[in-house]
N, C-alpha and C positions, 0 to 999 in steps of 0.2 A: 024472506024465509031462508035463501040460501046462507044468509050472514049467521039468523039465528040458532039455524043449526049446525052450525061445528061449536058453536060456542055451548050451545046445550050438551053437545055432544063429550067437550071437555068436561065440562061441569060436572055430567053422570061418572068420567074416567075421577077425575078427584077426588070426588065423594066415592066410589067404591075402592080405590087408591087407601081412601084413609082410614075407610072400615077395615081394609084389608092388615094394614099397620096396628090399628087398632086390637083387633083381633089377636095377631102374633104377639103384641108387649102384652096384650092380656095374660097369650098362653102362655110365655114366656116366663114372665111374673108367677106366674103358677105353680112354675116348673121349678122357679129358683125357691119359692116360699116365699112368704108374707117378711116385705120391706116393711123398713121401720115407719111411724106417723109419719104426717108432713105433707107440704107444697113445694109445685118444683116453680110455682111462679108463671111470667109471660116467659111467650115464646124465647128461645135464645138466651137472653137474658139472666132470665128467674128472679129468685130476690135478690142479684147482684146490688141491685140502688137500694133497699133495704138496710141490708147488710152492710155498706158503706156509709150510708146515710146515718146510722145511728152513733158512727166513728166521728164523723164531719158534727153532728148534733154534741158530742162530747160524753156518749153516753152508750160503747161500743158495746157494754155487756145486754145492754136492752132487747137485742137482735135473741142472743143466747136464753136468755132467761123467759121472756116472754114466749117462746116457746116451748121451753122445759114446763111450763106453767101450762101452756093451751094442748098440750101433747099425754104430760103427765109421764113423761118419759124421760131419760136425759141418753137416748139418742132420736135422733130425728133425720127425715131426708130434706134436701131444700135442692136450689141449682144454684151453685154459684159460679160467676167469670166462665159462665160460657158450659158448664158442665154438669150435670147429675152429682148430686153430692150428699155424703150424711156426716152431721155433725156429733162429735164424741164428744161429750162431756161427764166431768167430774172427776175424783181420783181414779175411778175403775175403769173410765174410758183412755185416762192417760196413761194409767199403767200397762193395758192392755195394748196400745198403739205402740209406748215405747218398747215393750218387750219382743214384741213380734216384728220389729224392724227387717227387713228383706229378707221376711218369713212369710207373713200375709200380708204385707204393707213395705211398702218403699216409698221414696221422699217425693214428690211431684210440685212443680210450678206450674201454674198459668199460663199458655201460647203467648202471654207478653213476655216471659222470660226469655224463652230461647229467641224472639224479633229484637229484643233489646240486643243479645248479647249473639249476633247473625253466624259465627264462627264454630256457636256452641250445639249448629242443626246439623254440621257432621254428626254427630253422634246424636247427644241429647242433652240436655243441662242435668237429667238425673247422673248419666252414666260423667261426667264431665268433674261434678260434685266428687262423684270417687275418688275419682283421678285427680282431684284437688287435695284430696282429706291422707291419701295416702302419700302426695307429695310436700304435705305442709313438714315442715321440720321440726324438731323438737322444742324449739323460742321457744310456742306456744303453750308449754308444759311448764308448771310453777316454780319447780327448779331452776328451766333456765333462765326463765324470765328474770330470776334474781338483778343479774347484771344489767338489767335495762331499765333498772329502776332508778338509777343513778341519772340515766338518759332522758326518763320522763320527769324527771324533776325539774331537772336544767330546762327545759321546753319550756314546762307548767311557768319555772320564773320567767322566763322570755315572754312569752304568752300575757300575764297578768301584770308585768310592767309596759306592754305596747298597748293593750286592749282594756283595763281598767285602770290602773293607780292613774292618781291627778285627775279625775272624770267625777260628775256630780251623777251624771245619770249613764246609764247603761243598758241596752236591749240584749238581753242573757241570751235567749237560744243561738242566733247567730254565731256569736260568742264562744259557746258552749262546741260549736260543730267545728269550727274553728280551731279548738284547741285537741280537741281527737283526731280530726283532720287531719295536722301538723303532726300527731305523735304516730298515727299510723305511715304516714308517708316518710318521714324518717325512719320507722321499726321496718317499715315491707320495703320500701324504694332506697333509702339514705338521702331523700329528698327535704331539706331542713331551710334552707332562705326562705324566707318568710313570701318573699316574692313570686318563687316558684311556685310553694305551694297555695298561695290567690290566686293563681291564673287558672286553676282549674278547679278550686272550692265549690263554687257556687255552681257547675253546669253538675256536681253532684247530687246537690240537692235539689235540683231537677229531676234528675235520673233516677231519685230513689221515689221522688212523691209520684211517677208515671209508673215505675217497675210491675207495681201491683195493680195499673190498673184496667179499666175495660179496654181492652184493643180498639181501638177505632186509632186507626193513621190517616187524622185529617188534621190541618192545621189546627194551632189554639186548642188541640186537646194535650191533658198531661202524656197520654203514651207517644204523641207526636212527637213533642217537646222531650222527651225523655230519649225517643232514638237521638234524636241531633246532639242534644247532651252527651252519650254515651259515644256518638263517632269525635265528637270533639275530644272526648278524654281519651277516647283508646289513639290518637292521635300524637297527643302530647307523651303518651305514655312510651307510642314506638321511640320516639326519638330519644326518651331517657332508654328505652333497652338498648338501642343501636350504641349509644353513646359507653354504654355501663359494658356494651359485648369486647368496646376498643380499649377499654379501661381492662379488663380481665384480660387479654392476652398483652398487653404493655405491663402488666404487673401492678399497675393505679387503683388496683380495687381487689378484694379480698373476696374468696370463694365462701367466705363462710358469713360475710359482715350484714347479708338478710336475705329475704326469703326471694329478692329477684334473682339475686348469683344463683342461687339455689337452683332455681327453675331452669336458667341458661345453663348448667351445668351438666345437669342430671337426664338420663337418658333414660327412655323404657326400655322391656325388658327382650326389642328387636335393636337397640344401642341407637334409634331414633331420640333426634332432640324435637324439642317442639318449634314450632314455628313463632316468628317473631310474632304475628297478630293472636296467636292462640296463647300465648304469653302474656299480652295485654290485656286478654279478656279475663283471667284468671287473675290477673293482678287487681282489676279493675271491679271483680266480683270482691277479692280480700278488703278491697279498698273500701267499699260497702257496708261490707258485714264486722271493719275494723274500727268503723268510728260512729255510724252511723245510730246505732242503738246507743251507745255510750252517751252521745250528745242528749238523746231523748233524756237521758236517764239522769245527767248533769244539771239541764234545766228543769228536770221535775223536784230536784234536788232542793234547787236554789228557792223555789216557788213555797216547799212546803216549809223550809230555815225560817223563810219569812213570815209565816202563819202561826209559827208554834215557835215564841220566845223560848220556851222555857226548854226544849230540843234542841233548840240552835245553844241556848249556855251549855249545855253537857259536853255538843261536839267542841266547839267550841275551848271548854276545858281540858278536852280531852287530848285535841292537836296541839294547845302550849304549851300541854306538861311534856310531848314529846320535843317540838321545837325547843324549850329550853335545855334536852338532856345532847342537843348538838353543838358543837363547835363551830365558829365563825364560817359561813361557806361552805360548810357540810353538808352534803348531799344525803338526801334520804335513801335509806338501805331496807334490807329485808326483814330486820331486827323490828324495826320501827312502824311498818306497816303491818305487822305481826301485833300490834300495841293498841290499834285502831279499832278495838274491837265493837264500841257502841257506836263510831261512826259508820261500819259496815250494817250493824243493826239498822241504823237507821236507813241509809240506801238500798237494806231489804226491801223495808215497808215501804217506803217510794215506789221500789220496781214491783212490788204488789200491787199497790194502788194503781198506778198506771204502767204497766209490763210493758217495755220497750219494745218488745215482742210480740203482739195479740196473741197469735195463736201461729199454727201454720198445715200445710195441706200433707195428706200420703194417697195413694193409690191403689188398689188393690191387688193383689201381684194374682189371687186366685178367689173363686167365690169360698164366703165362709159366714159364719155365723156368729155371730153378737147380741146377748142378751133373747133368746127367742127371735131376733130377727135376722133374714139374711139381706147380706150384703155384695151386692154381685160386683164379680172379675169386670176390673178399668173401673168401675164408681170409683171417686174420688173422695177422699176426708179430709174431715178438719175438726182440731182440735182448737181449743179456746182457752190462754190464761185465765181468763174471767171466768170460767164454769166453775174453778176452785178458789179464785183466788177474793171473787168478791161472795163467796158463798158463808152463812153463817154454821152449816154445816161442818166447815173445815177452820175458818176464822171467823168467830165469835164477834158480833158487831164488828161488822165486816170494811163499815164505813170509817171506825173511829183508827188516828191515825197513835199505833202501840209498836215500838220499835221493840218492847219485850216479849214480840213473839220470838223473834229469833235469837233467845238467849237460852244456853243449855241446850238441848238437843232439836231445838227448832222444831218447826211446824212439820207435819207427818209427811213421809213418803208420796210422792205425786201429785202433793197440794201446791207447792210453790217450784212454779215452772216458769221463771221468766229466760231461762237459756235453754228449756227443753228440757229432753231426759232421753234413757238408753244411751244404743250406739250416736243416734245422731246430738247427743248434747252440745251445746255449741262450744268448739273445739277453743274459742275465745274467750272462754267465761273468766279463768284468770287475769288473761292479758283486762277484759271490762274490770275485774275489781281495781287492780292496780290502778287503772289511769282515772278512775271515779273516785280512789281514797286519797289519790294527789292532786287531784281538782281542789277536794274539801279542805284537803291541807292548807293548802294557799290561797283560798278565797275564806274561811272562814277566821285565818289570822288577821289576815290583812283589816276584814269591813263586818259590818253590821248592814241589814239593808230593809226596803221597807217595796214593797209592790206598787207599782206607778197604779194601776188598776188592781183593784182587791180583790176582786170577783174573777179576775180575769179566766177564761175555761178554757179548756186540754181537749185539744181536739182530736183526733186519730184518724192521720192521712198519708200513709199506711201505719206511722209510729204518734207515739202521743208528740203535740207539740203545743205549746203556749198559743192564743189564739190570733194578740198582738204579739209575740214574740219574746213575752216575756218583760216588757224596759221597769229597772228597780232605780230608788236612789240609793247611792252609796254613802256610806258614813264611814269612814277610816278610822281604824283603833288607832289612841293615839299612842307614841312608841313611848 
């Protein structure tokens, strides 16, 4: 009896514990006004496995749609990665989200973000992002990118004489990460041996497939594997700034020649510079978000050339009549990717089909209201390419693959969002065309090709990717 009564005695504290909790989110909820439909799921958790699982199954928008269907709404509440959350979808919910940008919504990651990137819990990874977006330099504006197209050519040939010509068979997404990889780490770092930049490829795409996912820091999970990745790169990364800091005061390296000088150079607005490690992690976030979509976007590219002959002749056509109007060893210019016009069609309707971007989360900066529902201060959002993009509401047989939507004034206002929209659009969406219309360049002159597997399916973990990885045979045009 003595044992059983503290333990009964707990029991009663618990349960009036949790009526008591109860009680308060009831009145609380009350007070805020009627939350949108929805389930928050199990404890902790909620529909995080859901919601992944249907990315992993290849079939990310099912998560979205089946409950815009069971809801009858298209916003909803759910939990995800950890948190109370409502999903926005369709043009009204994007427009509404990107408008009110760090008005009633600001940008928010996942507590996997700031453990990946440990430098970035001084402050925050929202407040860090600022502090990135206003120190990126103007490259990334179309203007200037002009001059670096010359840069991403020369790669592209380097790139597709080491890694395809003289090859029967070839595993594309690898491949694909590969050559963005290369072209970001040249454009951000001036890191270009081919050498260099393999020794730290592959713990990328580690670090990207863990970034987004459930925190658990146990061994053999992706967020485990994803820290080690991320301390190995920020690693290799000090020593190139240590190196690039001896080079700018010996006069070896130019203050303007990319975006690392840039950062070692420039001061805030108390004439502090940043620190070497705080340097790394911001190079190493650009390094991410500079190739890592692109790749998605190159292989989904190559997947679709292959299923639809009669698309691949157009592009096809379309890059000879440019290749012919250059001269021997002439590098591609801004004239020329100006000319590329059905091949960018077509890499629309790829990054529609499968958005290299799902979706992405904000925060609530203050409670407010949407649609008759309210939405309380810290709930977290999330938006979804797929709530418009596979919708037949916005594109008309949503399945079938028509590069003529984006011809003339394109698809409406906040329907095609694979870089975003508002203030936060991704500030790289240029620098993505360019290095996805000199991919096509040089992969659809050169071959013809045919899918190892036909069927092979697109999985989404956290970006689309091929499920074998893509492997096609090559057929070389003959000269």
């Amino acid at each position: 009896m003595e044992l059983f009564y503290p333990s009964l005695l707990g029991f009663f504290i618990v349960i009036v514990s949790l009526v008591m909790h109860l009680l308060f989110f009831s009145s609380k909820q009350k007070a805020a006004g009627k939350l949108p439909p929805g389930r928050t799921g199990l404890p902790v958790i909620g529909e995080s496995l859901e919601f992944l699982s249907t990315g992993w199954k290849g079939h990310p928008e099912k998560f979205i749609f089946d409950r815009i269907a069971k809801y009858s709404s298209n916003v909803f509440k759910t939990n995800l990665l950890g948190s109370p959350a409502v999903v926005f979808c369709g043009s009204a919910g994007n427009k509404f989200l990107f408008s009110n940008e760090n008005k009633l919504v600001q940008a928010w990651w996942p507590s996997s973000v700031d453990k990946v990137f440990p430098s970035s819990t001084q402050t925050s990874s929202k407040e860090e992002a600022i502090i990135l977006r206003k120190m990126l330099p103007n490259f990334l504006k179309a203007e200037a990118l002009h001059r670096y197209i010359g840069i991403m050519d020369g790669i592209a040939q380097r790139h597709f004489a080491a890694d395809w010509d003289n090859k029967e068979q070839v595993v594309v997404f690898p491949l694909t990460k590969r050559y963005t990889f290369w072209l970001a780490c040249r454009l951000f770092v001036s890191v270009e041996d081919p050498n260099h930049v393999a020794k730290f490829a592959d713990p990328f795409g580690v670090l990207a497939a863990g970034l987004l996912s459930v925190p658990i820091d146990l061994p053999g999970t992706p967020f485990y594997r994803a820290i080690k990745a991320s301390n190995f790169i920020r690693t290799e990364l000090i020593s190139i700034i240590k190196q690039r800091k001896l080079d700018l005061a010996e006069g070896k390296a130019s203050p303007t020649q990319d975006i690392l000088s840039h950062m070692l150079l420039t001061s805030d607005e108390n004439g502090k510079f940043m620190q070497e490690y705080d340097v790394a992690d911001k190079i190493l976030g650009l390094l991410i978000g500079g190739h890592d979509t692109a790749s998605s976007a190159c292989a989904s590219i190559v997947k679709y050339l292959a299923q639809l002959p009669d698309v691949y002749q157009r592009v096809y056509q379309e890059q000879v009549e440019i290749a012919k109007s250059k001269a021997p060893g002439e590098l591609l210019n801004w004239e020329d990717i100006q000319k590329m016009k059905y091949s960018w069609c077509v890499a629309c309707e790829v990054m529609r089909l499968a958005p290299p971007l799902q979706g992405a989360f904000r925060e609530a900066l203050t409670d407010f209201m949407y649609n008759g529902f309210s939405i309380p201060k810290g709930w977290k959002i999330y938006w979804s390419a797929n709530s418009t993009h596979k919708n037949p509401e916005f594109f008309p047989d949503p399945q079938k693959f028509d590069p003529s939507r984006f011809e003339g004034s394109g698809p409406a206002p906040y329907t095609f969002v694979p870089f975003g929209g508002g203030p936060r659009m991704c500030p790289g969406k240029e620098y993505a065309r360019l290095e996805i219309l000199v991919f096509m360049y040089h992969l659809v002159r050169r071959f013809k090709w045919e899918m190892v597997f036909p069927d092979e399916k697109i999985v989404v973990d956290p970006m689309p990717n091929p499920e074998k990885g893509l492997p096609i045979r090559l057929f070389p045009h003959k000269a």
